[in-house]
C-alpha positions as CSV (number, residue, x, y, z in Angstrom):
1,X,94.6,102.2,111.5
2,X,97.0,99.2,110.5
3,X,99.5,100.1,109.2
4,X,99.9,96.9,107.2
5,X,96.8,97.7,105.8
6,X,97.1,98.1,101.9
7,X,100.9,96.6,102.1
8,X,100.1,93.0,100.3
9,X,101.0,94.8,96.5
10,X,103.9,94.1,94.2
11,X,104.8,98.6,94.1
12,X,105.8,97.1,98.5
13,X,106.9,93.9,98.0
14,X,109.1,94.0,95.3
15,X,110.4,97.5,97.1
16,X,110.6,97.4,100.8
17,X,112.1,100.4,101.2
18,X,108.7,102.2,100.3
19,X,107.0,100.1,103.1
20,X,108.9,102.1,105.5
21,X,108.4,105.5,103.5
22,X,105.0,104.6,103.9
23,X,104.5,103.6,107.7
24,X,106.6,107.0,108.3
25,X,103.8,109.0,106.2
26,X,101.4,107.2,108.5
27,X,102.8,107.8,111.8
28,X,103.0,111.5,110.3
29,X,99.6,111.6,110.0
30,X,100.1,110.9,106.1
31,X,101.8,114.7,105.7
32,X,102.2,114.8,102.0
33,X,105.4,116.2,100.1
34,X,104.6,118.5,97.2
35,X,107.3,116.6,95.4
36,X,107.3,112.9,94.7
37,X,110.6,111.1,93.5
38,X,109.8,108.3,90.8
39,X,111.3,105.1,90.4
40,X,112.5,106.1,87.3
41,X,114.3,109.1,88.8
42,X,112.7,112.0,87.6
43,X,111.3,113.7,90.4
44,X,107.0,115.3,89.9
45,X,105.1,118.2,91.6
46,X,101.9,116.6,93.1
47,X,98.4,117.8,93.9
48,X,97.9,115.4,97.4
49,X,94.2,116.0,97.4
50,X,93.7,114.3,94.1
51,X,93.6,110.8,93.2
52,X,97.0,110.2,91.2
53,X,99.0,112.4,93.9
54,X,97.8,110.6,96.6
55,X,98.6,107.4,94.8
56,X,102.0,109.0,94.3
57,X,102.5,110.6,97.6
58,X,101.9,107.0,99.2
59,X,103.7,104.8,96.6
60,X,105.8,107.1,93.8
61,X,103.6,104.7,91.7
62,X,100.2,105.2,90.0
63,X,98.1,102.6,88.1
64,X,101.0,100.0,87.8
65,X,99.2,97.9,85.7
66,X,99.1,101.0,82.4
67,X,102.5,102.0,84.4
68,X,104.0,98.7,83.3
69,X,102.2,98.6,80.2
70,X,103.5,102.1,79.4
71,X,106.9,100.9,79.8
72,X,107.3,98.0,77.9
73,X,105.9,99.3,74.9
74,X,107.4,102.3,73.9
75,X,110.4,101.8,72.2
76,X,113.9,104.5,72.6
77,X,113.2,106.9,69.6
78,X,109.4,106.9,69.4
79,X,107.2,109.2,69.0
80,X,104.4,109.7,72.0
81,X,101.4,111.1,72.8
82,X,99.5,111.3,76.0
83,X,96.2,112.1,75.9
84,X,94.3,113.1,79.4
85,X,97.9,113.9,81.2
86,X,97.2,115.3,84.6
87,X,100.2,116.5,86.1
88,X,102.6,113.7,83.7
89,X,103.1,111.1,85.1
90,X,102.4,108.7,82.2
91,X,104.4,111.7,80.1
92,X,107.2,111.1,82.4
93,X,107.1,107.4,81.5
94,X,107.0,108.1,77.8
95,X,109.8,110.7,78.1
96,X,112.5,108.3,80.0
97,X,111.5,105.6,77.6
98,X,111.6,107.5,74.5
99,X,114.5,109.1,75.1
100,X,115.9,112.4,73.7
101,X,115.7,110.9,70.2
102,X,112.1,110.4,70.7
103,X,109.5,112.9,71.9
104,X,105.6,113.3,73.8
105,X,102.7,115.3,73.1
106,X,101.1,115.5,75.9
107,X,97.1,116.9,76.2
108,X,95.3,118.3,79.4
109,X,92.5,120.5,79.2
110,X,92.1,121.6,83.5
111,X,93.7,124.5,83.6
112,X,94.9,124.2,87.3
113,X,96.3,120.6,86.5
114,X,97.6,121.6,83.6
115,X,99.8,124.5,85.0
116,X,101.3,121.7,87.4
117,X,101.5,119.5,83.9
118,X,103.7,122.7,82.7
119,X,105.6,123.1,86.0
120,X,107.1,118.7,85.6
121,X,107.5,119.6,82.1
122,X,110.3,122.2,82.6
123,X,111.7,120.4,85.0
124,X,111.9,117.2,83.1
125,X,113.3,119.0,79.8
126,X,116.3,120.5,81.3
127,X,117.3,116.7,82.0
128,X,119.2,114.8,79.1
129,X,117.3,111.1,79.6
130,X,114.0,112.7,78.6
131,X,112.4,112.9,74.9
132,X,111.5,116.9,74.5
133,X,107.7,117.4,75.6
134,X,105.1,119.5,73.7
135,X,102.1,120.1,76.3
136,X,98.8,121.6,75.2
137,X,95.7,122.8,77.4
138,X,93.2,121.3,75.3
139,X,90.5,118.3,75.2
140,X,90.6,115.9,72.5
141,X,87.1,115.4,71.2
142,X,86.2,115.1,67.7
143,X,85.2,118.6,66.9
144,X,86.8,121.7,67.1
145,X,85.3,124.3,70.2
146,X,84.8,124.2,73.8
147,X,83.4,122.1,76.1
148,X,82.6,122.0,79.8
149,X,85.1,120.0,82.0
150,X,82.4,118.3,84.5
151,X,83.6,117.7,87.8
152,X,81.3,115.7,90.6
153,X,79.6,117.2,92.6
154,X,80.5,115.3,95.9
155,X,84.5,115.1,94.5
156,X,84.7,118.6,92.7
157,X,89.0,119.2,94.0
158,X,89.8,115.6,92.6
159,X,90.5,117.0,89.2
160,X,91.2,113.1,87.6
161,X,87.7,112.7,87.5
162,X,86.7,115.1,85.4
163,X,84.8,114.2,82.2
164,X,83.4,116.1,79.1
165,X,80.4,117.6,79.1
166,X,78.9,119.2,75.6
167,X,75.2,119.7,77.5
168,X,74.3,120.8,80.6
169,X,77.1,120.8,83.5
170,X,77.1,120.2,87.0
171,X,80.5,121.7,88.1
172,X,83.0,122.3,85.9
173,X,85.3,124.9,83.9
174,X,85.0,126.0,80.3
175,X,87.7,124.0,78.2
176,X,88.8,124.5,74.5
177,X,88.5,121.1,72.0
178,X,90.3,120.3,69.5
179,X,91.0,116.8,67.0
180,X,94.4,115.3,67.6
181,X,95.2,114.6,63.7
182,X,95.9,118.7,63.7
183,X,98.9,117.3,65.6
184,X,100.0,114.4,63.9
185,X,102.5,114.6,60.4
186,X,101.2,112.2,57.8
187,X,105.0,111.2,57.9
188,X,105.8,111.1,61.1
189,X,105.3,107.7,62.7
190,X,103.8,107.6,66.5
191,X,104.6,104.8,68.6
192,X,102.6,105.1,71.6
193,X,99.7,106.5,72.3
194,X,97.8,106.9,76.0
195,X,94.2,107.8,76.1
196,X,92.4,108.6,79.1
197,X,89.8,110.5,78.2
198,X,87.0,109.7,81.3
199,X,83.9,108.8,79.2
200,X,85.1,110.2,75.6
201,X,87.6,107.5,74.2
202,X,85.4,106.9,71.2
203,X,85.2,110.8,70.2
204,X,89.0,111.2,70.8
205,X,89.7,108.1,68.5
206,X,87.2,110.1,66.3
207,X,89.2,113.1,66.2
208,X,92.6,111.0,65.3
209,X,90.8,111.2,61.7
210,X,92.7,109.5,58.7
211,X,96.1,108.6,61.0
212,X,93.9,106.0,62.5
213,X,93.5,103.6,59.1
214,X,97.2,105.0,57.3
215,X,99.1,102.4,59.9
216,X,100.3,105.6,61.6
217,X,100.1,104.9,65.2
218,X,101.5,100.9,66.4
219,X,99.7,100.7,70.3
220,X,97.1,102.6,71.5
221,X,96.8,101.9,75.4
222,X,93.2,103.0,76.9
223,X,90.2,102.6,78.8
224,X,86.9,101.4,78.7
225,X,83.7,101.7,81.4
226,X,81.3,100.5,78.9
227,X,81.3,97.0,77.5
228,X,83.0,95.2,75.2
229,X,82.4,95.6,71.9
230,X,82.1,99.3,72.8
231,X,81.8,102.0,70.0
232,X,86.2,102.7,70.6
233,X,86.8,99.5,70.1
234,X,84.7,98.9,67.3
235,X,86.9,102.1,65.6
236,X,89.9,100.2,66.5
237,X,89.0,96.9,64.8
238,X,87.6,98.7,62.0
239,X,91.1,100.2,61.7
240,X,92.5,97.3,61.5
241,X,93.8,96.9,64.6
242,X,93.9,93.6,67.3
243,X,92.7,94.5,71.0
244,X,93.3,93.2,74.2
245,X,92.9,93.7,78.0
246,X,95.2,93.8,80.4
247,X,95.1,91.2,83.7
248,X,97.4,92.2,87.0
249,X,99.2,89.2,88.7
250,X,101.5,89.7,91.3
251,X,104.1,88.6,88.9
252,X,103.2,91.2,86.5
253,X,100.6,92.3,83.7
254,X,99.3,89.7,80.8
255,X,97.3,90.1,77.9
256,X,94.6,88.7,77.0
257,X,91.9,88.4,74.2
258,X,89.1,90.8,74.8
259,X,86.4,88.2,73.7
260,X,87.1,86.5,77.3
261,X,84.8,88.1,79.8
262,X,86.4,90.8,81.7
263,X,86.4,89.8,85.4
264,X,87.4,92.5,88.5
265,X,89.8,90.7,90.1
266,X,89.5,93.1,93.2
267,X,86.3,95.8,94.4
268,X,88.5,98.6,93.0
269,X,89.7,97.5,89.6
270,X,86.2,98.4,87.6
271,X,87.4,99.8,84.7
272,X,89.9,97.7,82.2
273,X,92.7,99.0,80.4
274,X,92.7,98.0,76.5
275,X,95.5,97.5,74.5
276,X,94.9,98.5,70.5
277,X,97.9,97.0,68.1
278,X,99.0,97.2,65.0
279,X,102.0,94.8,65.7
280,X,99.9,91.6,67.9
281,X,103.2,89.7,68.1
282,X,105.4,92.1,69.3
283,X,102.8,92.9,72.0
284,X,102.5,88.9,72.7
285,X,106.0,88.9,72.8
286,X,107.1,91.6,75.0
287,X,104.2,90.6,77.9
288,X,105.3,87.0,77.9
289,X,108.5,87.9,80.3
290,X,106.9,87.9,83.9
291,X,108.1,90.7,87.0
292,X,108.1,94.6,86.5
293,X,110.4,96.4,84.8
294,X,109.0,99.8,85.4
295,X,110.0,99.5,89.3
């Protein structure tokens, strides 16, 4: 194997030192620590059989693009919520950017993930940088009862891919569902919101309930398989809010107008990441600066 191979990414070039990290992990035969160190310095318990901790393992990045996103958005003092956790990484962003005056709700409904999601948790609250973090092992749907967490056949240990299933399942565990506007104060602003919800966007958008048209939550950050106009961005733009994708450059993420045809600019990147804002201007403004922040 090359060990160049993969190298030619901003999370290397703009870091060099994790080039060598990651040439030593492959002339180890890719041994994976259980704990990752983030560019942010908080430090996170992986799984190295699953998708995000093998992203981690190899990088201490995962998805730059929403990592970047993530980061630029949320303002010190926000309120957060992260739907479809994992093991928190995303919370981890929300919680350094945030800040103790801010806090994170964070959702997972996989009970294995979630104990892991638990385990970063207390480790991240005894640390003063970091907004206090509710976590709950639920999935947000828009009903109220229990589901089956599908997992693929062919994949059933990589956890990330796991979907909602309210019919028959293939492989899966038996989840609880709740709405998330059970969660949410009428009074209490939120700032951010992360939703990566495998297939179920539009019923966790749903289940946000009256919060979603009161002006309650500034940036929703998502994906979306299915095509645009899909039925969660229709609830968006109902709601009065403006969408956009997101496009990776080298030089950093840029926004565009999701009425320009969505283009894979590489055989991995299928599924675009949406950004739903109350505040179009703001968002304009703070991905006009190019680079990363994040790392």
């Amino acid at each position: 194997m090359n060990l160049f191979d993969g190298l030619r990414k901003p999370q290397y070039i703009f870091r060099p030192a994790q080039i060598v990290r990651r040439m030593l992990q492959e002339l180890q035969q890719r041994q994976r620590k259980p704990i990752v160190q983030l560019p942010w310095g908080l430090q996170i318990e992986i799984d190295p059989a699953d998708t995000v901790g093998d992203a981690l393992a190899g990088q201490s990045l995962y998805d730059i693009v929403t990592t970047e996103v993530l980061w630029r958005l949320t303002d010190r003092g926000d309120n957060t919520v992260d739907v479809g956790a994992n093991i928190g990484y995303m919370t981890s962003i929300l919680a350094v950017r945030a800040g103790p005056s801010g806090s994170v709700i964070s959702f997972e409904p996989h009970p294995e993930t979630f104990q892991m999601l638990q385990k970063n948790v207390q480790r991240w609250s005894a640390l003063k940088q970091c907004a206090p973090i509710a976590s709950h092992r639920l999935a947000l749907s828009d009903r109220e009862g229990e589901a089956i967490l599908d997992l693929l056949e062919t994949d059933a240990d990589n956890k990330s891919h796991a979907h909602l299933n309210f019919d028959s399942p293939h492989v899966g565990v038996l989840v609880q569902t709740s709405r998330l506007e059970k969660f949410l104060a009428p009074n209490r602003g939120i700032g951010v919101m992360k939703i990566d919800a495998e297939r179920h966007q539009a019923a966790v958008l749903q289940g946000v309930g009256a919060h979603l048209r009161s002006n309650n939550i500034r940036d929703i950050v998502f994906e979306e398989e299915a095509k645009f106009p899909a039925p969660s961005h229709r609830i968006l733009q109902d709601a009065g809010y403006s969408l956009f994708w997101f496009e990776e450059h080298f030089r950093g993420p840029k926004i565009v107008p999701p009425d320009k045809q969505y283009r894979p600019k590489r055989p991995y990147d299928i599924i675009p990441s949406f950004l739903a804002t109350l505040d179009p201007k703001r968002a304009q403004r703070l991905f006009s600066k190019s680079g990363w922040q994040s790392f």
